[in-house]
FIVEXVEX-835133 format. One line per field, with one value per residue: residue number from 1; residue in three letters; x, y, z of N, C-alpha, C in turn. Coordinates in steps of 0.2 Angstrom, whole numbers, padded with zeros to 4 digits. Layout:
# FIVEXVEX-835133
num	(NUM ...)
residu	(ALA ...)
n_xx	(X ...)
n_yy	(Y ...)
n_zz	(Z ...)
ca_xx	(X ...)
ca_yy	(Y ...)
ca_zz	(Z ...)
c_xx	(X ...)
c_yy	(Y ...)
c_zz	(Z ...)
END
This chain:
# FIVEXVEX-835133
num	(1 2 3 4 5 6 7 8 9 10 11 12 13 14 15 16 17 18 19 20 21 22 23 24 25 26 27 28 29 30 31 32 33 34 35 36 37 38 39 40 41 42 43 44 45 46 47 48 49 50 51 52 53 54 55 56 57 58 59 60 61 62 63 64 65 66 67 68 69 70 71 72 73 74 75 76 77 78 79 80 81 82 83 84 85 86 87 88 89 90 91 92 93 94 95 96 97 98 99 100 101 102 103 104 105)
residu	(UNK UNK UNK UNK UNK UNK UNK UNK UNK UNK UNK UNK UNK UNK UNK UNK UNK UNK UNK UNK UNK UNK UNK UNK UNK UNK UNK UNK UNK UNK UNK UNK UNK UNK UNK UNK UNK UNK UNK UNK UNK UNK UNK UNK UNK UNK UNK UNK UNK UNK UNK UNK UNK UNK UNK UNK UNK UNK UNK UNK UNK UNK UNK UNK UNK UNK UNK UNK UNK UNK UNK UNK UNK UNK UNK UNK UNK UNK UNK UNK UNK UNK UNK UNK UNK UNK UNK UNK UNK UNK UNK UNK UNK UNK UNK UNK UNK UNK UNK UNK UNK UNK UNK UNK UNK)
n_xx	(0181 0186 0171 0174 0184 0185 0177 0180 0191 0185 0176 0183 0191 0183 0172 0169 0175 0163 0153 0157 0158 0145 0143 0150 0147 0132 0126 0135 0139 0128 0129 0138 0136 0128 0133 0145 0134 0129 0140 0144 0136 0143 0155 0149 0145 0133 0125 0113 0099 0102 0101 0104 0117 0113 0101 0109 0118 0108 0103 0114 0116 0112 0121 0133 0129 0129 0143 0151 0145 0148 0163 0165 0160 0166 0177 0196 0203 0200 0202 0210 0197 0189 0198 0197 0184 0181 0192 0185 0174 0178 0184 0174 0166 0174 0174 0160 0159 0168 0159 0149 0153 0157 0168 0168 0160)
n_yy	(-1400 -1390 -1384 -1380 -1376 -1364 -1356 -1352 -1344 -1333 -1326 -1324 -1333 -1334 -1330 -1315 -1306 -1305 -1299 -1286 -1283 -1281 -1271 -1260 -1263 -1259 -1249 -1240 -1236 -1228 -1217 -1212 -1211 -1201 -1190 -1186 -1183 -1172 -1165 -1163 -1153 -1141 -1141 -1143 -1136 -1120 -1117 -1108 -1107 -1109 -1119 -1132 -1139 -1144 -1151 -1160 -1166 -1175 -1183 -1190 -1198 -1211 -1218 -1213 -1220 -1233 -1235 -1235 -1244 -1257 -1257 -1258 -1271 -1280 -1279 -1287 -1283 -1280 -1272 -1262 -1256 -1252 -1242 -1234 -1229 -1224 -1214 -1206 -1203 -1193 -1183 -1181 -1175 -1165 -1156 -1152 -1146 -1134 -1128 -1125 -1117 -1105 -1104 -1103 -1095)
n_zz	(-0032 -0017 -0008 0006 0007 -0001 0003 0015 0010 0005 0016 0025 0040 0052 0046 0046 0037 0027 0037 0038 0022 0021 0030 0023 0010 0009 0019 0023 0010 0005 0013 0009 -0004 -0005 0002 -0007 -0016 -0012 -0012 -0025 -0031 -0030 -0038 -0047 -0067 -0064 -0074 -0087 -0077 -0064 -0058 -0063 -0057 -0046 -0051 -0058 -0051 -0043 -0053 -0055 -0044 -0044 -0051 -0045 -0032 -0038 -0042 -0034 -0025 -0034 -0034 -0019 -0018 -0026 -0024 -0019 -0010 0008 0014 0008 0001 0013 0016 0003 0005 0019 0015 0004 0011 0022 0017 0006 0017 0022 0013 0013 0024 0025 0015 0025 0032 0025 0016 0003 -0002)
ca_xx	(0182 0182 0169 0172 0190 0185 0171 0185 0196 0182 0174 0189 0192 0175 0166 0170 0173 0157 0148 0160 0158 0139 0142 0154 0142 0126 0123 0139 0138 0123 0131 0147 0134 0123 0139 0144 0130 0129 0148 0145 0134 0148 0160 0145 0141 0127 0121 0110 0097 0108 0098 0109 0122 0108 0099 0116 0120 0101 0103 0120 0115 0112 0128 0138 0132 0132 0151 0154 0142 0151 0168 0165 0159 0169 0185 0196 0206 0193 0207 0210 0191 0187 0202 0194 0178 0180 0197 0179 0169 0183 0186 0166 0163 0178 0171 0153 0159 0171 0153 0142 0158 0156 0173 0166 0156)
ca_yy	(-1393 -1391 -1378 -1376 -1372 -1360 -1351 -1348 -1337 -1330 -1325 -1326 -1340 -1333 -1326 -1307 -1300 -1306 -1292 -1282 -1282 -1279 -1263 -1257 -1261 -1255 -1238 -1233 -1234 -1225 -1211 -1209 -1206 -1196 -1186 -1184 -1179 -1165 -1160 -1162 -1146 -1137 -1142 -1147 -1128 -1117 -1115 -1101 -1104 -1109 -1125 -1135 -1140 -1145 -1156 -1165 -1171 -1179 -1187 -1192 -1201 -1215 -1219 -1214 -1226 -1240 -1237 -1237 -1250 -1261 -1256 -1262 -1279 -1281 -1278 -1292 -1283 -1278 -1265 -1256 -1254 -1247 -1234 -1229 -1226 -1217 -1208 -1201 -1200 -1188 -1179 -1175 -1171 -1160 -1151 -1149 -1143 -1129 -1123 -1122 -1111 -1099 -1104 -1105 -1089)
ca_zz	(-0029 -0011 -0008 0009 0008 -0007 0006 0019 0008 0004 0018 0031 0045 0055 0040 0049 0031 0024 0039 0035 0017 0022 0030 0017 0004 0012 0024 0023 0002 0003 0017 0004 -0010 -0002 0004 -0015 -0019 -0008 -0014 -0032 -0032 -0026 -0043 -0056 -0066 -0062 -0077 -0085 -0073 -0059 -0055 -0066 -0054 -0041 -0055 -0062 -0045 -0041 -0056 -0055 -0038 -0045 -0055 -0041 -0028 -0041 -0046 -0026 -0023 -0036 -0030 -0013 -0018 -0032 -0021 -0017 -0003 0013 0020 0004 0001 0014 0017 -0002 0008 0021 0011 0001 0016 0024 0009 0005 0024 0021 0009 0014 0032 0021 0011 0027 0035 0020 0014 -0004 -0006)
c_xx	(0180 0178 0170 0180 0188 0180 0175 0189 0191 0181 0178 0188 0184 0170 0164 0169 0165 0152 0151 0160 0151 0138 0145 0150 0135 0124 0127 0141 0135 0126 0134 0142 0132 0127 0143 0141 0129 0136 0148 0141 0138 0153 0156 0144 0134 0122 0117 0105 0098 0104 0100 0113 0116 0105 0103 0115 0113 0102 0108 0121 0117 0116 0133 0137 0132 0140 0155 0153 0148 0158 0168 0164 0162 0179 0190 0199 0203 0197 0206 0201 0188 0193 0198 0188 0178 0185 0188 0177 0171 0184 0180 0166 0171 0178 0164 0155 0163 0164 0152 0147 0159 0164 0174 0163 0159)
c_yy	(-1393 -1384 -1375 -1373 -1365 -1354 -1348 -1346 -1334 -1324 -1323 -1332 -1340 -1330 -1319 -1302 -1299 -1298 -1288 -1280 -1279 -1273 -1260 -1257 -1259 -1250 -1237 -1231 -1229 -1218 -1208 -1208 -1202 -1187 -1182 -1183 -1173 -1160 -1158 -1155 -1140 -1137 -1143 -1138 -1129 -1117 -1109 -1099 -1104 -1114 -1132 -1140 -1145 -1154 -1161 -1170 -1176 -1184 -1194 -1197 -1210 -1220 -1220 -1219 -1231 -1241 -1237 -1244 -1258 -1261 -1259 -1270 -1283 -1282 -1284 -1291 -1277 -1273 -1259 -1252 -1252 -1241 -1229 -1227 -1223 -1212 -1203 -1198 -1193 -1182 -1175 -1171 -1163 -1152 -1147 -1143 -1135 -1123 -1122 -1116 -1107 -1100 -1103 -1100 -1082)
c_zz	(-0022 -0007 -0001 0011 0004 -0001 0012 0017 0006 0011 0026 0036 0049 0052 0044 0040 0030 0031 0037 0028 0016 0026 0027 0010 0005 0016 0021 0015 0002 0007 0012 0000 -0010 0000 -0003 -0019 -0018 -0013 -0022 -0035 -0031 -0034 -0050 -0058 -0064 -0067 -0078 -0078 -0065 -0054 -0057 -0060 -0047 -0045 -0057 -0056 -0042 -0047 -0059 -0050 -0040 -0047 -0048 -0035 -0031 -0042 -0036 -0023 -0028 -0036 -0023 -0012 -0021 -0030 -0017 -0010 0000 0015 0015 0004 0005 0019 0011 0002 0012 0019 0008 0005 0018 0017 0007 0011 0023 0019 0009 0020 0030 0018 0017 0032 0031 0017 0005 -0005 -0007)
END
């Protein structure tokens, strides 16, 4: 097996994915869960004492930057994988920016 042809399709011709897979799987994972998290109190219920929705998503944190985090690493193509991140990013910040302009109350 010749590993090092096997390390540059990995990694590309200059090993550029490999940083790139490094910021893809690391801040900007944590910004987009963090960003998701914020949103998800927006869609999770209130519940009776209307702390619910608040609670879910603190604990939901966890989950959701695993299934991002194991998405981005797990991805064989570096383009698509991070259109799906900032597509979310965009998409949360969307949605937060709509709450704090009152569009939601």
């Amino acid at each position: 097996m010749n590993l090092q042809r096997f390390t540059q399709t990995i990694d590309g011709p200059l090993g550029l994915s490999r940083y790139a897979r490094y910021w893809l799987a690391g801040p900007l994972t944590l910004l987009v869960s963090i960003l998701m998290m914020a949103t998800s109190s927006l869609w999770l219920p209130r519940g009776e004492a209307g702390v619910d929705n608040l609670v879910y998503a603190m604990v939901l944190f966890p989950v959701i930057w695993a299934v991002i985090f194991m998405y981005v690493v797990l991805e064989s193509d570096l383009k698509r994988a991070t259109g799906v991140l900032f597509g979310l990013f965009f998409a949360n910040a969307l949605v937060v920016g709509l709450s704090i302009s009152g569009a939601f109350s």
